[in-house]
C-alpha positions, -999 to +999 in steps of 0.1 A: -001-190+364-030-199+385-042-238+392-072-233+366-049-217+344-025-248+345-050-274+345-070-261+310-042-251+295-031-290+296-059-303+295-076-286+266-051-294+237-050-332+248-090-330+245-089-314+212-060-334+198-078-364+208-112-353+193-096-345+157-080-375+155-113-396+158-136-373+138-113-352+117-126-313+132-134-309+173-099-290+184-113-254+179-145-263+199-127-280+227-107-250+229-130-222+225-152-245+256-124-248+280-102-223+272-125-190+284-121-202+319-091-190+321-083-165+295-103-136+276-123-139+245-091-123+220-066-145+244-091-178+240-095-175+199-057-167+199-043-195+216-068-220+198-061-208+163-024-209+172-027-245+190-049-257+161-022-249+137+004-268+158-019-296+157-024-292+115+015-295+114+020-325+129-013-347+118+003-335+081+035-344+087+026-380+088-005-386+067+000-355+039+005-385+011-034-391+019-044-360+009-067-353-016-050-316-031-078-313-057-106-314-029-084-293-009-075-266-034-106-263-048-126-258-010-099-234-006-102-213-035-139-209-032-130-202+013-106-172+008-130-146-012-161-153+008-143-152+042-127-121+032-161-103+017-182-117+048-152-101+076-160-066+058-198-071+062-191-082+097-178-048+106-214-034+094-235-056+121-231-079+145-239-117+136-242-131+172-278-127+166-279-152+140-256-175+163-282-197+181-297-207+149-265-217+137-264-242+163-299-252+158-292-256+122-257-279+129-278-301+153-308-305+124-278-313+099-260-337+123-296-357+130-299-358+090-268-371+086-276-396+113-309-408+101-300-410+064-269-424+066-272-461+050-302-443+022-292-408+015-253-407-005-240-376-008-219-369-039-189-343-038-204-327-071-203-289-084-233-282-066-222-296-030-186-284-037-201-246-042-224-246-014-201-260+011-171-241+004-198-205+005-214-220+040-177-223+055-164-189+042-195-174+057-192-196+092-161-190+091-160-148+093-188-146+116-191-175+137-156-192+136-172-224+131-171-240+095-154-271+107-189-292+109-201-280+071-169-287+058-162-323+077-199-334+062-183-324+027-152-342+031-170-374+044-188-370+010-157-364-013-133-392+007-140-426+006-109-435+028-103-426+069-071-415+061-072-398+030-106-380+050-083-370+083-057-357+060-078-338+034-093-326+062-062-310+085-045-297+053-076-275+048-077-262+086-037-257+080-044-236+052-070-215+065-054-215+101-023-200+086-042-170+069-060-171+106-031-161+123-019-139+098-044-115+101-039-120+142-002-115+145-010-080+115-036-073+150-011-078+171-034-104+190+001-130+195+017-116+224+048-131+241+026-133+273+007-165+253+039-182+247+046-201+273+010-217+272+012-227+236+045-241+250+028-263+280-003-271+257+022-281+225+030-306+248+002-322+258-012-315+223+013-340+213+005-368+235-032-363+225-026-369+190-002-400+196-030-414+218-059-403+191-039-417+162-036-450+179-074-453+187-081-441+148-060-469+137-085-496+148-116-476+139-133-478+105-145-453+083-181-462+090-178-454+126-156-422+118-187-409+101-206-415+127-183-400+150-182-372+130-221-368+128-220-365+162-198-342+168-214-319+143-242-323+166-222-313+194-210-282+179-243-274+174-254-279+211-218-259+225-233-232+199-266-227+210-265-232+250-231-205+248-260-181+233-294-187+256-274-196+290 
């Protein structure tokens, strides 16, 4: 294990931990940023779906009486069949055209959001509910990244930070887990990854103590915001990772 190697590894998870604690989603991008420096693209996706899991088992452990099953369920149900239909297209062509304006359309959503904040409400109704849970099974197959559209629907459907952070990690556990049961079926979880999840479960762990802690003094308004932001982020990673 090279310096690097040993440095993202701990540094990463503490990153991410920190991030989805404060906004509800940012692991998988902190991961999917940092982690490529030292490990290959199946190696990078591997360990972050793997280390995100870790991370939705322990935020649920102590906040799962916040969460909000029928907003969960429901996102769920819609999630499975689309994510599974849009990996079958995906064999037929490849989507990374479409990825910079993905981020271009994340950073348009996340200045919305901004701007129309205290005058726009959005209401968790049929409509939103449908769209949302179609935009993150589709994300989600081709671009790995439905955390933003779904965090913007959960800030809509949850009026409280905590029952928001928790609604919110028991739908990443559930779709992590079917995650890394199609990776493990591809053989993709190797022993050779072990010992990193190891080292970064670790530090994973003080990331989330330390995020908690801040989270408990923030209130919802600014999680909202923080969220916003980090949408726009997403965005931003998305579309420089594409032109640069």
């Amino acid at each position: 294990m090279t310096t690097a190697t040993f440095i993202v590894i701990l540094l990463s998870p503490f990153l991410g931990a920190l991030l989805q604690c404060l906004s509800g989603f940012g692991a998988g991008v902190t991961f999917m940023v940092l982690l490529p420096y030292a490990f290959n693209v199946v190696q990078s996706a591997t360990l972050s779906q793997t280390i995100c899991l870790i991370l939705n088992i322990i935020a649920i452990g102590s906040i799962y009486k916040y969460v909000n099953k029928k907003v969960v369920i429901w996102q769920v149900v819609i999630y499975y069949p689309v994510y599974f239909i849009c990996i079958q297209l995906s064999k037929t062509f490849d989507p990374n055209f479409f990825r910079p304006y993905l981020g271009i359309f994340f950073m348009a959503l996340a200045i919305f959001c901004l701007i129309t904040d205290e005058k726009v409400v959005l209401k968790a109704n049929t409509p939103l509910l449908i769209i949302s849970g179609l935009l993150c099974g589709v994300f989600g197959a081709f671009f790995g990244a439905m955390g933003p559209i779904i965090a913007i629907y959960m800030l809509a459907a949850c009026k409280e930070k905590d029952e928001y952070i928790a609604s919110l990690q028991m739908y990443f556990l559930l779709t992590n887990i079917f995650a890394m049961s199609v990776r493990i079926y591809a053989r993709q979880l190797t022993m050779e990854l072990v010992p990193y999840i190891a080292i970064g479960s670790v530090t994973l762990l003080l990331g989330y103590l330390v995020g908690r802690k801040i989270s408990k003094k923030i209130k919802m308004k600014s999680i909202k915001r923080w969220a916003y932001v980090m949408v726009g982020v997403s965005g931003l990673i998305t579309f420089l990772k594409c032109v640069l």
